[in-house]
N, C-alpha and C positions, 0 to 999 in steps of 0.2 A: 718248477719249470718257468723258462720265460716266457712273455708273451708270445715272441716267433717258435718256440718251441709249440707253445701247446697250439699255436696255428697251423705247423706242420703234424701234428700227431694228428689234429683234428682231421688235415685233410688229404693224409695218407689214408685213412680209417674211409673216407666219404669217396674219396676214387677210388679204393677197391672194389668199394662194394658197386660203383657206377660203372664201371668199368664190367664187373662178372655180367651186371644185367644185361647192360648190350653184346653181351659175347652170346647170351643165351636169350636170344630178345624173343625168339620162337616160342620160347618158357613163359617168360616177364612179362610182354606185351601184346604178343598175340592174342595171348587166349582170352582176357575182356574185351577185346575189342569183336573178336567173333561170337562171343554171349553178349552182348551189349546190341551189336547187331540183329539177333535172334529176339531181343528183349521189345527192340521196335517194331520190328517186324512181327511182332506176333500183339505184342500188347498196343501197340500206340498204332499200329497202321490196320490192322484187322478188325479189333477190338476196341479201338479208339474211333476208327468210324462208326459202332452202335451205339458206344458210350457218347459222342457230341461233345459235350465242355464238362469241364470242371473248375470250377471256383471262376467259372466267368469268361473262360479261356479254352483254345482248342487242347482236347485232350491229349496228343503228341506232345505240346509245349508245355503241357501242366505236367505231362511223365518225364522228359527228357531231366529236368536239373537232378530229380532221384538217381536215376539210372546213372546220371556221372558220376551223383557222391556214393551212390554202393560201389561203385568203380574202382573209387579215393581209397571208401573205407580200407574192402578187401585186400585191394593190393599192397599197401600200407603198411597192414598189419601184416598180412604173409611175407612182406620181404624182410622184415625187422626180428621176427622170430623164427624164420627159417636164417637168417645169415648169422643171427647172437647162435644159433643153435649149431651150426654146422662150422661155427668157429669154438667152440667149446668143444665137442666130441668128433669132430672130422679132423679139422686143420689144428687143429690145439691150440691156433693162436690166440686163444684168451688168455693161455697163462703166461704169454709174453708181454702181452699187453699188464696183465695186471699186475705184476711185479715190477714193470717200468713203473716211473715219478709220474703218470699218467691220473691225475685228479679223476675222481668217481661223477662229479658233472659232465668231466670232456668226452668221458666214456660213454654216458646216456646221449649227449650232443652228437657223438658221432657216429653211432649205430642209429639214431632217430632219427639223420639229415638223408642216409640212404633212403630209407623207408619213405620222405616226405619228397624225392626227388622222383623215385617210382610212380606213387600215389600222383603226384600231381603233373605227370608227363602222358600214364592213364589216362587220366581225368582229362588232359586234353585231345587225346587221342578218339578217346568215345565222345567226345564233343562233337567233332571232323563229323564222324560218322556220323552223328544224328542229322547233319544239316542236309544229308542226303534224302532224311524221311521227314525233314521240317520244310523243302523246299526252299530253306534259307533263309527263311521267314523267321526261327528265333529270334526274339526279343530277349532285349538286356537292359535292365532297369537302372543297374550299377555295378559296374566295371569290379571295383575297389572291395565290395561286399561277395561278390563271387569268386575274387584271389584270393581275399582273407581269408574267406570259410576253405576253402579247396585247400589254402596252406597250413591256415588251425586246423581243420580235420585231420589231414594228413600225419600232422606232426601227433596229435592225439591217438590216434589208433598206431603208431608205428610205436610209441611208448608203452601202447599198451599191449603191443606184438611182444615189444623188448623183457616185460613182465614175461611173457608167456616161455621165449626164451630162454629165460635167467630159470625157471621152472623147471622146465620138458626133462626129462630124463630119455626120451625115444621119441622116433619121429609120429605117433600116435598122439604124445602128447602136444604135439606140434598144431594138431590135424584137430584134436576133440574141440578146443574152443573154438573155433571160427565156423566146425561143422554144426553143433550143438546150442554154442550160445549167441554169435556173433552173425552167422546167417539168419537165425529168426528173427532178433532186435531189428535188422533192416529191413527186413522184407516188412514186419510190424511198424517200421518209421512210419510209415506214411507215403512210400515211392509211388506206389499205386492209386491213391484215392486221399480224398481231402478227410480231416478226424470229424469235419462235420457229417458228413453221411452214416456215423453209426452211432449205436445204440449209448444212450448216456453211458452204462457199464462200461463200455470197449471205451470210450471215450476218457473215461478216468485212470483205464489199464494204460493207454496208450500217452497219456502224459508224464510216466512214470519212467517211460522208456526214451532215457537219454540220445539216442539216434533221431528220433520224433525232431527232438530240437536243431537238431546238425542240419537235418536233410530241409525244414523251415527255411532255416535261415539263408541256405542254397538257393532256396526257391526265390526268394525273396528278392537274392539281386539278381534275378531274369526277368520276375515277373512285377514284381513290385508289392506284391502284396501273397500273404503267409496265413496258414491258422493259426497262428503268434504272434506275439511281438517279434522285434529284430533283436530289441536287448536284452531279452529273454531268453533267445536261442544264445547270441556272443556270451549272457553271463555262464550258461550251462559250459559253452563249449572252455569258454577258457578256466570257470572250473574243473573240469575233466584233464584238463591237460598241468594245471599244478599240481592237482591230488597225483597223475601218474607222475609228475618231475620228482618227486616230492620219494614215492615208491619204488622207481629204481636207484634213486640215488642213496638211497638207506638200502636196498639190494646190494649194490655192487661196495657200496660202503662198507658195508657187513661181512659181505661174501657169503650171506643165505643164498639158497641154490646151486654154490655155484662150486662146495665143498665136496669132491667125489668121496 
């Protein structure tokens, strides 16, 4: 293919899937933003006035950058392996795509841009809202460290949706990872509470868990400062996102998973 070719494959692939979301935004967009809502309103504005500060900081401000990147995560990842998934066994159109001259990159590149356009449209969305229950007060330490992470995240868990996708066999297996593995890892990052308040054991559990890092580094560019490093979190994150480049493109190379 030529270059203008694989640039229209590419973003045929990227306004489908942009385009289904806003037809269905009631589906795509609503629904974090009224948990997200519930998340302030309960943890950061109720419970955030007995709790006082954390890491030095009002506790609203110290909750809000989690709650946007579980935001990122979730959505991310559900739209990346509900769209690979219901284009394999609903719409069929994977099997047009993959016997087009359509390279096994351009294919991960363009189920992964949907998912990182979601996540990070989210991600601003539940921003909006917080500034309701911050009084506009959020602080922003760096601009540049809050798109990167919000855009590395994104891209990372919409790959790793694409994995879950290329998988599933039924929309159960759609549903086990995100219910089982992928909601505890966040909620275990750290959105809640700094790693310093627990016990040295939960503290070693809790470095172990790659989200720990993501949801830092978040932190980072609001507040300025993280129980990490900054290039601790970036090296995690951007390894996380070659090992998954890396996995579907030997996926869809292969055509593991994807042989009925």
């Amino acid at each position: 293919m030529t270059p203008y070719q694989q640039w229209i494959s590419f973003y045929t692939m990227v306004r489908k899937d942009v385009v289904r979301m806003f037809r269905i935004w009631v589906q795509t967009f609503l629904p974090s933003v009224i948990t997200s809502t519930l998340y302030f309103a309960i943890f950061g504005t109720i419970l955030g006035s007995r709790i006082g500060q954390m890491q030095g900081v009002d506790y609203m401000s110290f909750v809000v950058p989690g709650l946007v990147m579980l935001a990122v995560v979730t959505t991310s990842y559900a739209n990346t392996s509900f769209t690979f998934f219901s284009s394999k066994f609903f719409a069929r159109s994977i099997d047009e795509i993959l016997v087009s001259p359509t390279p096994p990159w351009l294919l991960v590149a363009g189920f992964a841009a949907g998912g990182v356009v979601r996540g990070v449209l989210v991600g601003a969305l539940v921003l909006l809202v917080s500034l309701f229950f911050t009084g506009l007060s959020l602080s922003v330490y760096s601009l540049l460290v809050i798109l990167g992470f919000a855009i590395l995240t994104a891209l990372g868990f919409s790959l790793a949706g694409l994995v879950n996708g290329i998988y599933a066999k039924t929309l159960d297996g759609i549903n086990i990872v995100p219910t089982f593995v992928l909601t505890p890892l966040v909620y275990l990052g750290g959105i809640f509470y700094s790693v310093h308040v627990l016990p040295q054991w939960w503290q070693n559990i809790t470095f172990a868990n790659p989200l720990f890092y993501l949801v830092n580094g978040f932190r980072y560019g609001f507040l300025g400062t993280a129980d990490i490093t900054l290039w601790l979190s970036t090296g995690v994150l951007l390894g996380l996102i070659a090992l998954l480049i890396a996995i579907n493109w030997y996926l869809l190379r292969t055509g593991l998973g994807l042989r009925q």
